[in-house]
C-alpha positions as CSV (number, residue, x, y, z in Angstrom):
1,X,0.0,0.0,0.0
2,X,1.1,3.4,-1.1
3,X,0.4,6.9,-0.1
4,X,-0.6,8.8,-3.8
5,X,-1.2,11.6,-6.1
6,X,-1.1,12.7,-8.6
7,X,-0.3,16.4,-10.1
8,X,1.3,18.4,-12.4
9,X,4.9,19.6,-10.8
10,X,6.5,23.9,-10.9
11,X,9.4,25.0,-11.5
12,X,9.7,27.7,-9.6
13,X,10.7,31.0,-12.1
14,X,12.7,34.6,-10.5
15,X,9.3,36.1,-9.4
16,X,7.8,33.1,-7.1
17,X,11.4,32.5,-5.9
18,X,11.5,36.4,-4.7
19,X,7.7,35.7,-3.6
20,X,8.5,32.8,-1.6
21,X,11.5,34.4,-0.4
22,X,9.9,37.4,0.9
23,X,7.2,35.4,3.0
24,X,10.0,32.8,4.7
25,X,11.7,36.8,5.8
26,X,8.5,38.5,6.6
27,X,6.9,35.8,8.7
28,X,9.6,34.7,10.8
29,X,7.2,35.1,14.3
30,X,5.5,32.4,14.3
31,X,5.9,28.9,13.5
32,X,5.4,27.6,9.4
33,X,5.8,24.3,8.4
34,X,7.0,25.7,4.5
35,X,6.8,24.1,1.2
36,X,10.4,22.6,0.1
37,X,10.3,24.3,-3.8
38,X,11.2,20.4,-5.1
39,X,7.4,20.0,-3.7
40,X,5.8,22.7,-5.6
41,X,2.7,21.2,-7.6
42,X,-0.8,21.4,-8.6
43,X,-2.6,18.3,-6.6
44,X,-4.9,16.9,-9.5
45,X,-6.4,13.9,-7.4
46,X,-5.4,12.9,-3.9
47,X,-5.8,8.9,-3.7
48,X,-3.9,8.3,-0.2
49,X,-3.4,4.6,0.4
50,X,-4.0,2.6,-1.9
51,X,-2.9,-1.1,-2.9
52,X,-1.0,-2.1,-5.6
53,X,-3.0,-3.6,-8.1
54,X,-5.2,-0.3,-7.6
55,X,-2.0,2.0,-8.5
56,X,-1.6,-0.4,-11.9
57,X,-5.2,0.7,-12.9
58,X,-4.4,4.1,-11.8
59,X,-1.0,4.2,-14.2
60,X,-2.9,2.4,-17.4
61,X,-5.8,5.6,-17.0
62,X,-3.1,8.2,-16.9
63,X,-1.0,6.8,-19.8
64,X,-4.8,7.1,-21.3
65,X,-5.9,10.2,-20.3
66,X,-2.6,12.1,-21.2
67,X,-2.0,10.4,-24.7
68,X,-3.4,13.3,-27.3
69,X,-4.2,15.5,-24.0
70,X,-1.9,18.1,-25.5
71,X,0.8,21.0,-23.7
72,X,-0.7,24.2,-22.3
73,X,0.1,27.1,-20.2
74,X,-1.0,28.6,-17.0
75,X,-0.6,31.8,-14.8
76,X,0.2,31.5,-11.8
77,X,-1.3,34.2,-9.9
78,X,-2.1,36.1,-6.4
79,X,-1.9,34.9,-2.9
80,X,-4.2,34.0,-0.1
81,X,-4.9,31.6,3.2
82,X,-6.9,28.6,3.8
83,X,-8.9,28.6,6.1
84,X,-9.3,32.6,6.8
85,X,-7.3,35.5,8.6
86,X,-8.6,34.9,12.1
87,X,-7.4,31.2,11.6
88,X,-4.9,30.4,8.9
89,X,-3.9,27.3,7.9
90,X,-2.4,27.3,4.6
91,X,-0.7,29.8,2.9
92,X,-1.0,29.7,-1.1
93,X,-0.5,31.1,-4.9
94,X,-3.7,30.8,-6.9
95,X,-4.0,29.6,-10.6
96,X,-5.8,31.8,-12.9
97,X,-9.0,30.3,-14.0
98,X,-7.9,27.4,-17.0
99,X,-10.4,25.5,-19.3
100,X,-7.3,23.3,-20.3
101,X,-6.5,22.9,-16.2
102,X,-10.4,22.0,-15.2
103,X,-10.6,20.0,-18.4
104,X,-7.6,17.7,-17.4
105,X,-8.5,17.3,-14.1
106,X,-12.4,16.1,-14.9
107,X,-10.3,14.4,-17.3
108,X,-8.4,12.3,-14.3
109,X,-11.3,12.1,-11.6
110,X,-13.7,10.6,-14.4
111,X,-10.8,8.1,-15.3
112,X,-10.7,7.2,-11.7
113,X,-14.2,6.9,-11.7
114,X,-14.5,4.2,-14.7
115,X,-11.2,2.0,-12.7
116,X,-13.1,1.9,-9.2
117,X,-10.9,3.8,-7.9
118,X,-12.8,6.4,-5.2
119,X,-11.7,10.4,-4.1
120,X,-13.0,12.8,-2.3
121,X,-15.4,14.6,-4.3
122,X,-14.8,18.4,-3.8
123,X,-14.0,21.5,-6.2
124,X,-11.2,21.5,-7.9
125,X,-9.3,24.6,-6.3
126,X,-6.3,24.7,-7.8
127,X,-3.3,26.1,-5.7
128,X,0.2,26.1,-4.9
129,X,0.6,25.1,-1.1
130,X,3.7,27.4,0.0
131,X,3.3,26.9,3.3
132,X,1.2,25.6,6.3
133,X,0.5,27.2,9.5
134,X,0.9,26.0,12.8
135,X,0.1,29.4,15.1
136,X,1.6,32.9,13.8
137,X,2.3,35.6,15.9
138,X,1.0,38.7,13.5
139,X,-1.8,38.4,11.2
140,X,-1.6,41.8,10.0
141,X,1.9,40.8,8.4
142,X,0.5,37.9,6.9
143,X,-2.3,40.2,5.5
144,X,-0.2,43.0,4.1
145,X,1.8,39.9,2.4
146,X,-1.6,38.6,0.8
147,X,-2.9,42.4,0.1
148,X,0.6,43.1,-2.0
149,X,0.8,40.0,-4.0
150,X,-3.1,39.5,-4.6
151,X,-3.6,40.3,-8.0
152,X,0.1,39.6,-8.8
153,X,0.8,37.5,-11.9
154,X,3.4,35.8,-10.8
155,X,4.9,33.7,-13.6
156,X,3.5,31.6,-16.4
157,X,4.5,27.7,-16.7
158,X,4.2,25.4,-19.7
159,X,2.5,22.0,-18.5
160,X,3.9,19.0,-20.2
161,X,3.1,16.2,-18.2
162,X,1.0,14.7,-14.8
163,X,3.4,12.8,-12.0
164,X,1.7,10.3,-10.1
165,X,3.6,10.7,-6.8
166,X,4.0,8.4,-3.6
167,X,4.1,10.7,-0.6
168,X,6.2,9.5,2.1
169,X,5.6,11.0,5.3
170,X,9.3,11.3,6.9
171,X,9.7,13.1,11.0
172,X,11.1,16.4,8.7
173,X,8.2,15.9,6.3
174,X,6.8,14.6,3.3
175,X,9.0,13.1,0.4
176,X,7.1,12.7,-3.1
177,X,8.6,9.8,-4.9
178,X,7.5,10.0,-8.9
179,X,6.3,7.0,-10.2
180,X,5.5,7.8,-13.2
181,X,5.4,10.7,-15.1
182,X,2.4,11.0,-18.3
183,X,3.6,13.1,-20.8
184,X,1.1,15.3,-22.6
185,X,1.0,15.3,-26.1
């Protein structure tokens, strides 16, 4: 049994590096678990554990799926929190709205669908987890963070291909193992 997921990875370009950068300095006060940038990705499904022969189904409707799918870009842009400002959780860049994104991701969870395999069925909110909260000392730094980068575009990314991804959850915190990546063509 494996932890898995799968997603489309980012590179991480000057602006989101000087982004990230800027919140890791600004937010010392407090205590944030961040986001390794070898970990930066666009969750399409979230499967947790599931057996083996399950992951073989799960490889065979990706190959599927992704064959004739075709390369496209997206914007990567603003900032917000999970959760809200009383009580944040997560700290994130947005993805502007993407018929190509939605599309491959209906794509996925319909594929998943016809192999048995079961998700959690919520919106697709697609989102770059930069870092998760654990308490923070000032919340008005955290908001004049969000308030400067909201309507930011921060960098566009060609997507080429979908990673399916073990997770492995490690005392200094999660590892994603590829195990497979799905080009788009």
């Amino acid at each position: 049994m494996k932890r898995i997921f799968i997603a489309v990875k980012i590179e991480a370009g000057e602006t989101l590096l000087k982004m990230i950068s800027s919140f890791r300095t600004r937010l010392l006060v407090g205590n944030i678990k961040w986001t390794g940038l070898e970990n930066l990705h666009i969750t399409l499904a979230f499967l947790g554990d599931t057996d083996e022969d399950k992951i073989n189904a799960v490889i065979s409707m990706l190959k599927g799926v992704c064959e004739g799918f075709g390369e496209f870009e997206l914007v990567i842009k603003g900032a917000g929190v999970f959760k809200n400002f009383s009580d944040p959780r997560v700290i994130w860049t947005g993805i502007e709205p993407s018929g190509k994104l939605n599309l491959l991701n209906s794509s996925i969870k319909n594929g998943l669908k016809v192999s048995g395999i079961s998700i959690e069925d919520r919106p697709f909110n697609p989102h770059l987890t930069l870092g998760r909260i654990k308490n923070i000392k000032d919340n008005g730094e955290l908001k004049s963070l969000m308030d400067k980068y909201q309507d930011i575009e921060i960098q566009k990314t060609d997507v080429n291909e979908v990673i399916l991804y073990e997770s492995i959850l490690l005392p200094a915190g999660a590892v994603y193992k590829p195990l497979g990546k799905y080009p788009l063509q």
